[in-house]
Every structure is written in C-alpha cells, then in structure tokens.
MARPALUM-760672 format. One record per residue (C-alpha): x, y, z. Coordinates in steps of 0.25 Angstrom, whole numbers, plus 5000, padded with zeros to 4 digits. Each point is the difference from the previous one (the first is absolute). Layout:
# MARPALUM-760672
XYZ;...
This chain:
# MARPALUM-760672
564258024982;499849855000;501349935001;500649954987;499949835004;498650015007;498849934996;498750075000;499249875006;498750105000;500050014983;500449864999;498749975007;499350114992;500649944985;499649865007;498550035002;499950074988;500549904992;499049905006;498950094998;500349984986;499849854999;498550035007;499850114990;500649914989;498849895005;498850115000;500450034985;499249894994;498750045010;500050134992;498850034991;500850034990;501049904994;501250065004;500849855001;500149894994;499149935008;498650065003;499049945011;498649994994;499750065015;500550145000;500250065012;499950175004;500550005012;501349924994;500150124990;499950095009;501149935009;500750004987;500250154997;500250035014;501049905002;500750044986;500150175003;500549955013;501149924997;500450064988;500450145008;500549945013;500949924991;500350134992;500250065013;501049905005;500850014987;500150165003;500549985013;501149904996;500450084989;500250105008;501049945009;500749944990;500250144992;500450045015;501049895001;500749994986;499750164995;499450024986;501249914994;499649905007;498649994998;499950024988;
C-alpha cells in the first residue's frame, strides 16, 4: 500500500500532460468542420478533427482512470465514512 504522505510524481505527471493536451485540443476546436466553438476557421482542418476525438476519448478516461485510483486510496485511508 502506498504510504499515507507520499506523492505519486508519476500521475502528477500524467494529470500534468493531460491537462496540456487539453489547451492543443482546445486550439483544434475551431479547425473543426463543424462549428463546435465560438470561433470557426474559414479553413477547416480533418486531420485537426481527427486529432480532436482522439485526443478527447483519451484524455477523458485516463482522467477518469486517475480519479478511480485516488478514490480508491482515499476510501482505503478514511473507510466509507470518510469518503463519503
């Protein structure tokens, strides 16, 4: 089990890059085809879409993924009192 006052500098990392992921797919938004922003490039871009939906799927369950394992710990650490 991982000791109550340890950092797990690994997620951070992981939460960190994801979260950066997010302004680039923020940025292809308004490359979409269809206007899915409030700005919207007279240039659409597929490749930018496509990046986008990738992007999106992945982020979304890595972050899902993240909150899982944390909740866990915690539920772990404080019991179902606790964490709830």
């Amino acid at each position: 089990m991982i000791d109550a006052n340890e950092r797990l500098h690994g997620l951070d990392a992981l939460r960190g890059g994801m979260l950066l992921l997010g302004v680039a797919l923020h940025a292809s938004m308004s490359f979409m085809p269809i206007q899915v922003w409030v700005v919207q490039d007279s240039q659409p871009s597929t490749a930018l879409t496509v990046f986008f939906y990738a992007v999106h799927v992945f982020r979304m369950a890595t972050f899902f993924l993240i909150a899982g394992f944390f909740a866990r710990l915690v539920l772990h650490r404080r019991g179902t009192g606790g964490f709830i």
